[in-house]
C-alpha positions in Angstrom: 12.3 -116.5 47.7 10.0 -113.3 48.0 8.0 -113.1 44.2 7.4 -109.2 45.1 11.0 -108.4 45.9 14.3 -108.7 43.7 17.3 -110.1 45.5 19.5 -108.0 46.9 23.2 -108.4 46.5 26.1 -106.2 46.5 28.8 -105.2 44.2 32.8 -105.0 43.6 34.7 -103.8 41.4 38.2 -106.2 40.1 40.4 -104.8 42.7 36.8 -106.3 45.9 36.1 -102.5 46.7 32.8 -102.1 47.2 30.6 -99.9 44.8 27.4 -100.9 45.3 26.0 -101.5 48.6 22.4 -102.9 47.4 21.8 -104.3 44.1 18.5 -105.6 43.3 18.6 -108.4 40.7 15.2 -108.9 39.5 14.1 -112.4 38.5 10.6 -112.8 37.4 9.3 -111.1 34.5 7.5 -108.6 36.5 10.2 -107.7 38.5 12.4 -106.9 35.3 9.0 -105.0 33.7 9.4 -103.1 36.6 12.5 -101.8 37.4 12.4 -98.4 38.5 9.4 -97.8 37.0 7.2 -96.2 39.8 9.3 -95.6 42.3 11.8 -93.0 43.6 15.1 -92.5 42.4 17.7 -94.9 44.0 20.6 -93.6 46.2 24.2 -93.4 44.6 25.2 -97.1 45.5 21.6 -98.4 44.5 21.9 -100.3 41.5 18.9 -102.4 39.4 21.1 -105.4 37.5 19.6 -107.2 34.3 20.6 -110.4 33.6 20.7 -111.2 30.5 19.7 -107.9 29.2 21.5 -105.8 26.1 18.5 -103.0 26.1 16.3 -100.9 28.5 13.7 -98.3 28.1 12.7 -95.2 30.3 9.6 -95.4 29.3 7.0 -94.3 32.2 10.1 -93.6 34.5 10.0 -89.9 36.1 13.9 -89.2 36.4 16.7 -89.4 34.3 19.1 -92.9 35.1 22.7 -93.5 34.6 22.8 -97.1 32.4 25.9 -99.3 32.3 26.2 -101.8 29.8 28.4 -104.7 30.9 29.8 -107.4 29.2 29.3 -111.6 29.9 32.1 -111.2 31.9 30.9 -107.7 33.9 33.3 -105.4 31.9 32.1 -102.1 31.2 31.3 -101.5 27.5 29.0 -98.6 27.3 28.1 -95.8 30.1 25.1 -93.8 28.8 24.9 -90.7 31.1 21.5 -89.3 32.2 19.3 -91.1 29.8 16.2 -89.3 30.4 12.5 -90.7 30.4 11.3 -92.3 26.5 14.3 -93.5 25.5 15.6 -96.5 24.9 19.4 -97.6 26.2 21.0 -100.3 23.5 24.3 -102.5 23.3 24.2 -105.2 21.0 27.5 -106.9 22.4 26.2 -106.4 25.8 24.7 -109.3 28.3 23.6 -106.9 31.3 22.2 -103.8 32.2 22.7 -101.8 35.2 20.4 -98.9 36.1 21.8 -96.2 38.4 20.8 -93.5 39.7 21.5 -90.4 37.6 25.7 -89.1 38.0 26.3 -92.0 40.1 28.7 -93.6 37.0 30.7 -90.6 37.4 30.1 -89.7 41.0 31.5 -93.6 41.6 34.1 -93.3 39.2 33.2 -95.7 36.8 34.9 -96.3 33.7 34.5 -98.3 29.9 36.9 -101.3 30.6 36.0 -101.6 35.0 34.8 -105.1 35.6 32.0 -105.5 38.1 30.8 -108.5 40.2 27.8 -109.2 42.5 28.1 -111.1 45.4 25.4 -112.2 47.8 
């Protein structure tokens, strides 16, 4: 496995259409420092997936990002909209974090209650 570079994976939603087309999972601890930190703004079915994760920061990020918080089981329980840079993103019943790029939740149609599942 390449230490520089999260796996990529993609994504479905419970009825297998597909939402995201790359998913990086990060799985060192630099890769999940990371994030988006530094780099552009993903495309609308780029997604960064945390696992386990129940909080993220924008700290250091240039651009707003759309954050899902999913449950163990990839159920949606919190979309927070265009969190902008210096903020902090919390669910404490959450297990993962995805990071979108900003309108993608709604631009995708994403909803509180949609389950979500990576594949590789």
């Amino acid at each position: 496995m390449n230490r520089t570079r999260p796996v990529v994976a993609r994504a479905y939603d419970q009825e297998g259409q597909l939402i995201f087309t790359r998913v990086f999972l990060p799985s060192t601890f630099l890769q999940r420092l990371r994030g988006l930190l530094g780099r552009k703004a993903p495309y609308l079915r780029d997604a960064w997936w945390f696992k386990p994760c129940s909080a993220i920061h924008t700290f250091g990020m240039r651009f707003p990002i759309d954050v899902l918080h999913l449950s163990r089981e990839g159920r949606i329980l919190r979309i927070s909209a265009a969190v902008p840079p210096s903020r902090i993103s919390i669910c404490a019943a959450g297990h993962q974090v995805v990071e979108l790029r900003e309108g993608a939740a709604a631009a995708l149609r994403l909803e509180v209650g949609n389950r979500l599942e990576v594949r590789r």
